[in-house]
N, C-alpha and C positions, 0 to 999 in steps of 0.2 A: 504494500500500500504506500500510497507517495507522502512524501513526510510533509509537513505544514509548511505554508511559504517563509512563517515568520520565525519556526524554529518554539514556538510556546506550546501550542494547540495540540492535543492528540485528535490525529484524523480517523474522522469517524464514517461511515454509510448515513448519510443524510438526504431524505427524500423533502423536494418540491415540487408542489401543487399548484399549477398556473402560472404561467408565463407570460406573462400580460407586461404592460410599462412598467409594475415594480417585480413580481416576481420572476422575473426574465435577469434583471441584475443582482437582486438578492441570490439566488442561482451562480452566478459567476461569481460573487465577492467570495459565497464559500468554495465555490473552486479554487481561487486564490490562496484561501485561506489552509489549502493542502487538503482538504474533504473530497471522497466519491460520495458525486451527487446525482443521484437517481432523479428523472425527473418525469412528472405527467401532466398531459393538457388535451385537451378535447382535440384541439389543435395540432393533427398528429405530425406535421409539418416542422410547428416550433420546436418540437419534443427531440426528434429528428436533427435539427438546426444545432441542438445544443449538443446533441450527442458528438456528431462531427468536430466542434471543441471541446472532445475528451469528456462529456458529462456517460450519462448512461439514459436510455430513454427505453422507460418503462410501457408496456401496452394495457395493461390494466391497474387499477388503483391498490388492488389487492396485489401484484407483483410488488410494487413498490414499499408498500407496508413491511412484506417478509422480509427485504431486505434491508431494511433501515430501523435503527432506534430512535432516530429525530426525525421527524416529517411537519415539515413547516406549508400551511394551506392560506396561498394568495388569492383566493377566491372575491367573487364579488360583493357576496353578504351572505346571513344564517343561512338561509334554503341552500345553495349552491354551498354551504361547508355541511352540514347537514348528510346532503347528498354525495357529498365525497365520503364522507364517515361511516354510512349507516342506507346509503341509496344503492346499495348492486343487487336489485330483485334477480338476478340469472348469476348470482355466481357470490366468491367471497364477498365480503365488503372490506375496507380498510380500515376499519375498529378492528374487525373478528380478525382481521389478518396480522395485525403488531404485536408485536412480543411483549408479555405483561413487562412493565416498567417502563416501557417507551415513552417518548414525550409528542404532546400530539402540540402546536403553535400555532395558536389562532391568529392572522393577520388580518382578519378581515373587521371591517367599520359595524357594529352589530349592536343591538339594545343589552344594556349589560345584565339586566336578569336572563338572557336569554343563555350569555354568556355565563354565568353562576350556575346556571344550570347544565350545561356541558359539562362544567368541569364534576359535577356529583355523580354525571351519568356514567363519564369514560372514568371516574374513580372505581365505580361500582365493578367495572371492567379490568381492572386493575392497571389502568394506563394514567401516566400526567399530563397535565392540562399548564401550558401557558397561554393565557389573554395576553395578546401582545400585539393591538395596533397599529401601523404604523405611518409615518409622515414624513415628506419629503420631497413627494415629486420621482420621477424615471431617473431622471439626471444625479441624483444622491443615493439613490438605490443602485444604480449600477458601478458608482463607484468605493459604496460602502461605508458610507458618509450620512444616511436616513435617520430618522429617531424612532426609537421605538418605546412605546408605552406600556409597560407589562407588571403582570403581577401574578402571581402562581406560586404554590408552597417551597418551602426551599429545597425538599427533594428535588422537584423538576427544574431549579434552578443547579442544584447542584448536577445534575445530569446533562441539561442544555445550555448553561449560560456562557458557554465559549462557542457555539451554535448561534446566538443572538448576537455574542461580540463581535462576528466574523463577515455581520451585516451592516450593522450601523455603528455610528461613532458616539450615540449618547445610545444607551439603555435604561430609562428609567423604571425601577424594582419600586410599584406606587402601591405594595399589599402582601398578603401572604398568604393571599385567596383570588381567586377567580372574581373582574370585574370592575374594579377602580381602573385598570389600563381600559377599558370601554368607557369609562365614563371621561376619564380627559381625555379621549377619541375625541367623542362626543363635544365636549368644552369646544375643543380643536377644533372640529367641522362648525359650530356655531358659528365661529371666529371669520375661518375660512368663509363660505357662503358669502358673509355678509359682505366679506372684503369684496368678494368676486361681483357680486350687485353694486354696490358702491361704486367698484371701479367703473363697469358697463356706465350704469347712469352718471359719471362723471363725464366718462369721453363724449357718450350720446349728448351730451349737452352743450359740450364743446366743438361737437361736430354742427350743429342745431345753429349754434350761433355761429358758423364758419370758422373757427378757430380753426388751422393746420394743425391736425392731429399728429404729426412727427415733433413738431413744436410742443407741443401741449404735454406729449410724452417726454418731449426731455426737459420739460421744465419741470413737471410735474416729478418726477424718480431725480430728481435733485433738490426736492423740496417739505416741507415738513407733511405734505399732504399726499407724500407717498407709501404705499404698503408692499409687501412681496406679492402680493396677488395683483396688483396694480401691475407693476414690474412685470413682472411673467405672463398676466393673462394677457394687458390689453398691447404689449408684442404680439401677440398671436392675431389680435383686431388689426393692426397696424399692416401684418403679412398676409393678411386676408389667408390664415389656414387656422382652418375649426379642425385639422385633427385632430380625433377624440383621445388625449393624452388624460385627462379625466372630463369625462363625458356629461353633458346637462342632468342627463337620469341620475348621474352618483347624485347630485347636490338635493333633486328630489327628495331620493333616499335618505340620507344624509340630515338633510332640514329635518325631514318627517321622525327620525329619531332623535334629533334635539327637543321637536314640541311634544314627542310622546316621550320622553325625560324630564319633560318641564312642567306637563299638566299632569303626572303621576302627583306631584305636592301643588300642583293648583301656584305654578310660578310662572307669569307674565314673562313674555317673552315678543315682544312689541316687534326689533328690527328682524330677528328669526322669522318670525309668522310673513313678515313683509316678504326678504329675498326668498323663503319657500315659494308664495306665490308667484315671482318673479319666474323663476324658473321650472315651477308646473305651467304656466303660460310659455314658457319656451319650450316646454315639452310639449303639450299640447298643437304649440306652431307646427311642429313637425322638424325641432331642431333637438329631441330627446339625444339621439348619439352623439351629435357634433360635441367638439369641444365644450367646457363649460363656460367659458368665454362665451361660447353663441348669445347666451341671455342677453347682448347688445342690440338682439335683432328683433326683442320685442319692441323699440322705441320707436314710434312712427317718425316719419317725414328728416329722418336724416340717410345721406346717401354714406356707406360704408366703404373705405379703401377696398 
């Protein structure tokens, strides 16, 4: 087995699940990091792609399970990890397939009771459970550099947490249970969202009044009225590319579990409720997949780069 890049790490069989903008990098940071990484995605293509750079590409989920102790799942939300865990009607599934002890690594954005409750059910199984979020964007996922929000007992931290290291550059350990890392997910995507609405109707308004939106952008990200989503999204307005690097449906999503986080204690959440509807209206438009920048294009009567 090939020794760690860094010379610390023991390399281990570690499987990933989805290859998407971040779990495509998260994937190679642990290769990096001296790890066989077993990988799987609907997507039999990418799986494929990664193999060719020395990964290994598993063809069922339950493969991938036997041979790894860490299995980290990039999926999109609960149903689709759900369904990696416990969804193989014709065959193993990849709970029933991991070896008691294994550590199973939630990455995905999810309501955090939802996530409290995974962890009792794959305990029951005798498997560990990290709630482990994450945030960053493609560009820090690939280069290992992401942050990750997590919290799981210290068995599965003792078992995984050079598996987390191997991905990003902060780790934050927010519990010693399943679910606080969901919940400042959660925080996070409030944050997010709103910035990305804010930005949209910023420019939309500077477009509306004529303002040179190349101008307006570099005045703006020089200025106390700039944000990272500012920065990064309305680049994307400016290049006229809505590819879906995170897509209008995540922020749907996303919102929809801040307000059902926030009307569980009957907690007002005023700009939340707004950018939610900003961007069900942009789903609705028929700009659900584009980038989540699209939400510019709910604004009438301005012409867009």
């Amino acid at each position: 087995m090939a020794e760690p890049a860094d010379g610390n790490m023991e390399a281990r069989h570690i499987g990933v699940i989805g290859l998407g903008a971040m779990g495509g990098g998260m994937a190679r940071s642990l290769r990096r990091a001296g790890h066989r990484v077993h990988v799987f995605d609907v997507r039999r293509e990418a799986a494929e792609a990664f193999a060719a750079e020395g990964g290994v590409a598993c063809t069922s989920l339950a493969e991938l399970g036997a041979a790894c102790d860490v299995v980290v799942s990039v999926v999109v939300n609960a149903a689709q990890t759900e369904a990696v865990l416990f969804g193989q009607a014709d065959g193993p599934s990849l709970a029933a397939s991991l070896k008691p002890g294994s550590v199973f690594v939630m990455c995905s954005t999810v309501d955090p009771n939802w996530s409290i409750a995974l962890e009792a059910r794959l305990a029951a199984l005798g498997l560990l459970y990290i709630d482990a979020p994450i945030s960053g964007g493609a560009a820090k996922a690939a280069s290992g550099e992401m942050t990750m929000m997590t919290a799981a007992t210290p068995e599965a931290y003792a078992r995984a947490g050079d598996t987390l290291d191997a991905m990003a550059a902060k780790v934050y350990r927010l519990g010693d249970k399943a679910g606080a890392g969901s919940q400042v997910k959660i925080i996070n995507q409030l944050l997010a969202g709103v910035h990305i609405a804010a930005a949209a109707e910023a420019m939309a308004l500077g477009l509306r009044a004529g303002v040179d939106p190349a101008s307006l952008y570099e005045v703006i990200t020089h200025s106390a009225g700039n944000s990272w989503m500012f920065e990064n999204r309305m680049a994307h307005v400016l290049a006229a590319d809505y590819t879906p690097l995170s897509a209008v449906d995540i922020f749907v999503k996303d919102l929809g579990l801040v307000l059902d986080m926030a009307r569980a204690s009957k907690f007002p959440l005023p700009l939340s409720s707004t950018a939610h509807q900003m961007f069900m209206q942009a789903s609705t438009a028929g700009f659900a997949k584009e980038d989540d920048s699209a939400v510019i294009k709910i604004f009438p009567g301005i012409e867009l780069p």
